[in-house]
C-alpha positions in Angstrom: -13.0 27.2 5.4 -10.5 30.0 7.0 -8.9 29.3 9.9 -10.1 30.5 13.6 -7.5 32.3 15.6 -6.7 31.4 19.3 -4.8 33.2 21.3 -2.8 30.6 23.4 0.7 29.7 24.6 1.9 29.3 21.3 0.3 32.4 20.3 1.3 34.7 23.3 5.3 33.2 22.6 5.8 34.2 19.2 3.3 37.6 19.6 6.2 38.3 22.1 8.8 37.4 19.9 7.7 39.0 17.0 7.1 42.4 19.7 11.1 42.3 20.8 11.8 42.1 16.7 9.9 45.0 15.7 10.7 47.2 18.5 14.4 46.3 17.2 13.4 47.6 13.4 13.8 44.0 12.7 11.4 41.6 10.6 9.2 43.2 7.4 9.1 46.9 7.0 5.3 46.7 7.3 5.1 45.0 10.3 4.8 47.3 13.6 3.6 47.1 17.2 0.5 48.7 18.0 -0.6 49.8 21.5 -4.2 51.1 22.1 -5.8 51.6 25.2 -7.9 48.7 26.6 -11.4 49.7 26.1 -12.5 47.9 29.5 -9.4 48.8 31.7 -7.4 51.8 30.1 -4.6 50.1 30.1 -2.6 50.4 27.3 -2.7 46.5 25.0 0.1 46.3 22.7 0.0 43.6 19.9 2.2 43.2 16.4 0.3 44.0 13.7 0.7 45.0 9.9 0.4 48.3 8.4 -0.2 48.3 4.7 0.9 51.3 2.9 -0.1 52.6 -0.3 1.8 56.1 -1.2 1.2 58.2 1.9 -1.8 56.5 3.0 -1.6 53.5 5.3 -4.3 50.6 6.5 -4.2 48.0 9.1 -5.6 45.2 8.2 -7.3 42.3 11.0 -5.7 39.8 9.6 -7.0 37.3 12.9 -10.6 38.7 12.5 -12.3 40.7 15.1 -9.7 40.6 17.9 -9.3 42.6 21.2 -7.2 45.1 19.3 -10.0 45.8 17.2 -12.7 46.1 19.5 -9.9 48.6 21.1 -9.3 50.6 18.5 -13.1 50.9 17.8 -13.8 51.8 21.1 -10.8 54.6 21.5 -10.8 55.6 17.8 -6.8 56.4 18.5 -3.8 54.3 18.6 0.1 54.6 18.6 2.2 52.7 15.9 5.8 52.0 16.6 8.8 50.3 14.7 12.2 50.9 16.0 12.6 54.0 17.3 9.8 55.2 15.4 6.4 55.9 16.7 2.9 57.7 15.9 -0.1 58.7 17.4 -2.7 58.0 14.6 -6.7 58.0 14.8 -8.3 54.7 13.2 -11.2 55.3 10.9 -12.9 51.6 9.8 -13.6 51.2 6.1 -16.9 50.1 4.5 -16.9 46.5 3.5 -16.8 48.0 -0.5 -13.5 50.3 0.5 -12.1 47.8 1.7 -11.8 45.5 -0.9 -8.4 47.1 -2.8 -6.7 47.6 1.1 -7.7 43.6 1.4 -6.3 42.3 -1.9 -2.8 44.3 -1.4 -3.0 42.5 2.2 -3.1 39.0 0.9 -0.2 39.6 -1.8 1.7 41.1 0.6 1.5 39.1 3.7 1.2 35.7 2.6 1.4 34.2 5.9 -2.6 34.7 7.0 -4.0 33.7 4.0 -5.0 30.5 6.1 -7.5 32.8 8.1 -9.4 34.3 4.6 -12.3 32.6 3.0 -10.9 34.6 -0.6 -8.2 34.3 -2.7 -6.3 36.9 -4.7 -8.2 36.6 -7.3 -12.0 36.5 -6.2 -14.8 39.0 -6.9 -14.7 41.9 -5.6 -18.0 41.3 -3.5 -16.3 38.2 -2.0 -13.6 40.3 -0.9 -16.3 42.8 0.6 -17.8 39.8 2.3 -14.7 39.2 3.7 -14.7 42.6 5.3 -17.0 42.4 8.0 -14.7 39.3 9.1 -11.2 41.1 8.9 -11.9 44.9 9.6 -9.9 47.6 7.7 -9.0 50.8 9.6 -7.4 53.9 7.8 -4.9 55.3 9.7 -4.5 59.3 9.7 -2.6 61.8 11.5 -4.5 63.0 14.9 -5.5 66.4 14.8 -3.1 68.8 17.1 -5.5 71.1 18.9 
């Protein structure tokens, strides 16, 4: 059974600590800190999070499962990826359970860390993994249109 994640003290500490590295360019190339605007407030959220990248396209993956950032980015269909002194605008488009099944399997390889919060391993079928899916939502990330 996959872990639950709760966002508490500890949780909070090292989600700030893990925000000051990657606004440094420090930590794993993939990771990066997203801001989106609160869906209830319009405030901007920002949160560290994990951008998968596969040539020129790039996923993020909700590793935690259906968090506030999620239900943000649904709601604003937009949000702004930074690392560094690097940073995006990007809309968020959420994958079908079935197209999310390679962006899933690359996740788990590559950030071993969350495994504890997936019912699948790397090598289950791919309708586990599509199970999976509805748990830990995958978003493609594309350039916002300039008007």
């Amino acid at each position: 059974m996959a872990k639950t994640y709760h966002v508490g003290t500890g949780t909070r500490l090292v989600n700030l600590v893990f925000r000051a590295m990657t606004r440094r360019g420090l930590g794993k190339d993939y990771r990066h800190v997203l801001t989106v605007r609160g869906r209830k407030t319009g405030l901007p959220r920002s949160v560290p999070v994990d951008v998968m990248r596969q040539g020129d396209r790039r996923w993020l993956v909700a590793a935690y499962g259906v968090t506030g950032w999620v239900h943000n980015a649904r709601a604003a269909g937009e949000v702004r990826i930074s690392r560094g002194r690097y940073s995006e605008a990007l809309r968020v488009t959420e994958l079908t359970p079935e197209d999310s099944v390679p962006v899933l399997r690359q996740y788990l390889r590559e950030v071993p860390i969350t495994r504890a919060y997936f019912d699948v391993a790397a090598d289950s079928s791919d309708e586990r993994f599509a199970a999976e899916a509805v748990r830990h939502p995958v978003f493609v990330l594309s350039p916002v249109p300039v008007s």
